[in-house]
C-alpha positions in Angstrom: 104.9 147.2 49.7 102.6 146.0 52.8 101.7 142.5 53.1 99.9 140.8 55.2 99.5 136.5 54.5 97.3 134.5 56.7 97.6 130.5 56.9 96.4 128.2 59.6 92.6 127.9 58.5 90.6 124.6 58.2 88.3 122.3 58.9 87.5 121.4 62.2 84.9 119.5 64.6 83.3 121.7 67.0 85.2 121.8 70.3 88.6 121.9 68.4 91.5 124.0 67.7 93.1 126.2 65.5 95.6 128.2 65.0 95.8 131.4 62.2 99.4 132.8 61.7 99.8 136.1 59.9 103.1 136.7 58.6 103.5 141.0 57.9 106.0 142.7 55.6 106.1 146.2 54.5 106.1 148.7 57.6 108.0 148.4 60.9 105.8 145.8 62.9 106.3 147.3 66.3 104.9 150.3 64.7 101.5 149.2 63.7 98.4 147.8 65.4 97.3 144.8 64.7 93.9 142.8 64.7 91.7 139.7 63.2 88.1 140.2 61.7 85.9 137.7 60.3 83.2 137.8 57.8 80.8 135.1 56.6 79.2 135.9 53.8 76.3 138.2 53.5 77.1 139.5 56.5 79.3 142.5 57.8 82.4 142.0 59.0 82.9 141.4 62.8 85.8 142.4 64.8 87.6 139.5 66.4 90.3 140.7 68.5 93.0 143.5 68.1 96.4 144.5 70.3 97.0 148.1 70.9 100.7 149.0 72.6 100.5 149.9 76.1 103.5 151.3 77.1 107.1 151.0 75.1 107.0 147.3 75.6 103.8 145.8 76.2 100.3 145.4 74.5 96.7 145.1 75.7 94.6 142.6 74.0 90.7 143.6 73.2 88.3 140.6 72.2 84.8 140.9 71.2 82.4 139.0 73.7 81.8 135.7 71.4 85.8 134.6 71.4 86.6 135.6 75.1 88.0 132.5 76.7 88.0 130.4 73.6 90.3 133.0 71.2 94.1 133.9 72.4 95.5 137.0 69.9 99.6 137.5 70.4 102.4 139.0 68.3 105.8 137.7 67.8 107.9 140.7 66.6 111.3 138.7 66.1 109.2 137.1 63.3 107.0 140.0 62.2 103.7 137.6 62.7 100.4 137.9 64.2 98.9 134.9 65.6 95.4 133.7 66.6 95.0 130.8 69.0 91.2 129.5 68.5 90.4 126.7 70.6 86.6 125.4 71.8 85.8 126.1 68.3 81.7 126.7 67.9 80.0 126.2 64.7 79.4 130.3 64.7 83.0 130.9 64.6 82.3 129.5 60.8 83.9 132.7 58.6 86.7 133.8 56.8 89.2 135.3 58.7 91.3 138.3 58.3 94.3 139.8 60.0 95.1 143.3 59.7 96.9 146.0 60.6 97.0 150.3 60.8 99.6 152.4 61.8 96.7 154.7 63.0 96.0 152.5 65.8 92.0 153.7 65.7 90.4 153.5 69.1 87.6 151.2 70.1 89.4 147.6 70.6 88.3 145.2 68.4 85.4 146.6 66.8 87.5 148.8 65.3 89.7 146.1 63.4 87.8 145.8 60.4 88.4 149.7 59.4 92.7 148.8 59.3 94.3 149.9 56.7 95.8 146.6 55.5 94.6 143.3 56.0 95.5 140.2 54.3 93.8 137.9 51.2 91.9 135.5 54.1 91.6 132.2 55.7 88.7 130.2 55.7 87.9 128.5 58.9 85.1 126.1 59.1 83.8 124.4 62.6 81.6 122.1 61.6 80.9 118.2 62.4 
């Protein structure tokens, strides 16, 4: 059974950090690509950032243009978790955020992210002062 549990969301004052952790069970987590999406509420969701394998041994990181600079995406496979550094947190970033994941690996970087097979139940970040 697939799981994907996100933690690390919050309150926060804009200019701060965060940092979402993902932890993934169910499918081989080398196998997989993985991303983050965000939706606030009335809204559709947005791509946030996704990691596609280049190579056997390395992955290239695709942001969309709101988070580059301020958003770090990584994976540590020794603990089968996604993570999501967020720092110079804006207002805007206000959303619930998603991690997910598709053994598909879909094209199109981060846009793509919120099409995944599996994603996770959510974390709710709010940037706000």
């Amino acid at each position: 059974q697939v799981q994907l549990v996100e933690s690390g969301g919050g309150l926060v004052q804009p200019g701060g950090s965060l940092r979402l952790s993902c932890i993934t069970s169910g499918f081989t987590f080398s196998d997989v690509c993985l991303g983050w999406f965000r939706q606030v509420p009335g809204k559709e969701r947005e791509g946030v950032a996704s990691l596609s394998r280049r190579g056997s041994s390395s992955y290239y990181a695709y942001y969309t243009a709101s988070v580059v600079g301020r958003f770090t995406i990584s994976r540590d496979d020794a603990m089968n978790t996604l993570i999501l550094q967020m720092n110079s947190l804006k207002p805007e970033d206000t959303a619930m955020y998603y991690c997910a994941a598709d053994p598909r690996c879909p094209s199109g970087g981060a846009s793509r992210v919120p099409t995944y097979n599996y994603r996770g139940q959510g974390t709710q970040v709010t940037v706000s002062s």
